[in-house]
C-alpha positions as CSV (number, residue, x, y, z in Angstrom):
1,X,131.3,155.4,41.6
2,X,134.0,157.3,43.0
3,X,137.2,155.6,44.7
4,X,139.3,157.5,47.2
5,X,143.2,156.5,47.6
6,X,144.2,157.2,51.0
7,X,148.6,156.8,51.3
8,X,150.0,156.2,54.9
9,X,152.6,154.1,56.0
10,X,151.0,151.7,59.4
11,X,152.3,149.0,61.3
12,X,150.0,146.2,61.0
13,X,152.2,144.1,63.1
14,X,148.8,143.6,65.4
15,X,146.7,142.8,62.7
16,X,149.3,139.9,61.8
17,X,149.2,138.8,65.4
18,X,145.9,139.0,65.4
19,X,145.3,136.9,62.3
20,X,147.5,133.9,63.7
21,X,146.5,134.4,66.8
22,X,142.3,133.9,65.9
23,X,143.0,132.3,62.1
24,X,141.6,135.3,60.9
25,X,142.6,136.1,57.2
26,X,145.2,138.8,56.9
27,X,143.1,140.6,54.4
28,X,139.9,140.2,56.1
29,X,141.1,142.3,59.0
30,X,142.5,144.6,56.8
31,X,139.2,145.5,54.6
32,X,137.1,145.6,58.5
33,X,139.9,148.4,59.4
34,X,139.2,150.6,56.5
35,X,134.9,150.1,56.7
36,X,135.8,150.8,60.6
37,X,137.3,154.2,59.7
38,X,134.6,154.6,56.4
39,X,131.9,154.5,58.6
40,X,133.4,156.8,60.9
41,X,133.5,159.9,58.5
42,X,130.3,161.0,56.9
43,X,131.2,161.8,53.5
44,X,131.5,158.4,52.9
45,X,127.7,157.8,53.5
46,X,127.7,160.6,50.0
47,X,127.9,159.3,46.6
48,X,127.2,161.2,43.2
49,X,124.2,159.5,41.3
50,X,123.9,160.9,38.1
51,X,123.3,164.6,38.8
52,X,122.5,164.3,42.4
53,X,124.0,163.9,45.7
54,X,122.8,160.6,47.5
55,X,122.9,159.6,51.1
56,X,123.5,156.0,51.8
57,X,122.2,154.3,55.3
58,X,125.3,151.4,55.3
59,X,128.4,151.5,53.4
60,X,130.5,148.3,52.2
61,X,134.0,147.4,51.5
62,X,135.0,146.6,47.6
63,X,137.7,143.9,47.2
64,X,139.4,141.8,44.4
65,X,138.4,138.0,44.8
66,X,140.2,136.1,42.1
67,X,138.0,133.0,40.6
68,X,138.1,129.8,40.7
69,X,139.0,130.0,36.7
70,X,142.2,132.0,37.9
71,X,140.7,135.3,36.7
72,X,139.6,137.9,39.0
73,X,136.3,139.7,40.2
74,X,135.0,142.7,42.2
75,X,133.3,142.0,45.8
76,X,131.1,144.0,47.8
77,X,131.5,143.5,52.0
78,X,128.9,145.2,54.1
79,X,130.9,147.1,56.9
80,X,130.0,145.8,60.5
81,X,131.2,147.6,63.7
82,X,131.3,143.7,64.9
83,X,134.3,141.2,63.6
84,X,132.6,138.2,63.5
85,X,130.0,139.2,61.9
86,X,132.2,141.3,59.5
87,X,134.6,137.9,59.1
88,X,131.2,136.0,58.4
89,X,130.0,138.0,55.8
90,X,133.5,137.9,54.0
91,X,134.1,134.4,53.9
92,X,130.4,133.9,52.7
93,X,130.6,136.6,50.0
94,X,134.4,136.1,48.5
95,X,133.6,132.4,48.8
96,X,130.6,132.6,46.3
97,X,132.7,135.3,43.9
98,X,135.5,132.6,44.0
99,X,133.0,129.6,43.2
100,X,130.4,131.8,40.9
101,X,133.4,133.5,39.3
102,X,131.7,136.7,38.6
103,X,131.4,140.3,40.7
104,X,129.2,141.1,43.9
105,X,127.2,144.2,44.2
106,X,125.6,145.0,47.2
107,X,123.8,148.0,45.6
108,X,122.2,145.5,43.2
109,X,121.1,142.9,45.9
110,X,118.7,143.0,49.1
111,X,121.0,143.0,52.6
């Protein structure tokens, strides 16, 4: 799976409004920003599989959930153009790496 780094300095000074303002978790926000843009561009939708070039039909956001044991584990969000649906899905989804303590892949699981 390839990861792309992306480096530029933002003001997120809405986004912190935004999460006090709605109770909205800081992070949350941040993770629907970056599908937001994802989903925007087109090479995102292409991943190498194997030897091949594979076209995906919805893309998801991968964050670090720690566990409920203190460790940590990998969790797939599928990006919504909507928040609350996007805030829904990642309360449900972190909550059950936290209590289940072990990674989320969307790939591997029916949407």
């Amino acid at each position: 799976m390839p990861m792309v780094t992306l480096m530029k300095t933002l003001d997120v000074s809405p986004l912190v409004r935004l999460s006090r303002k709605r109770g909205y978790k800081f992070h949350m926000l941040l993770c629907w920003c970056i599908g937001k843009a994802a989903a925007r561009t087109e090479d995102f939708y292409l991943l190498p599989v194997g030897d091949k070039l594979m076209q995906y039909d919805k893309l998801a956001v991968n964050t670090v959930v720690t566990t409920g044991d203190g460790g940590i584990a990998t969790c797939d969000i599928p990006v919504s153009s909507e928040l609350e649906q996007f805030n829904r899905d990642y309360m449900k989804l972190t909550g059950q790496v936290h209590e289940i303590g072990e990674s989320l892949e969307l790939a591997r699981t029916i949407w």
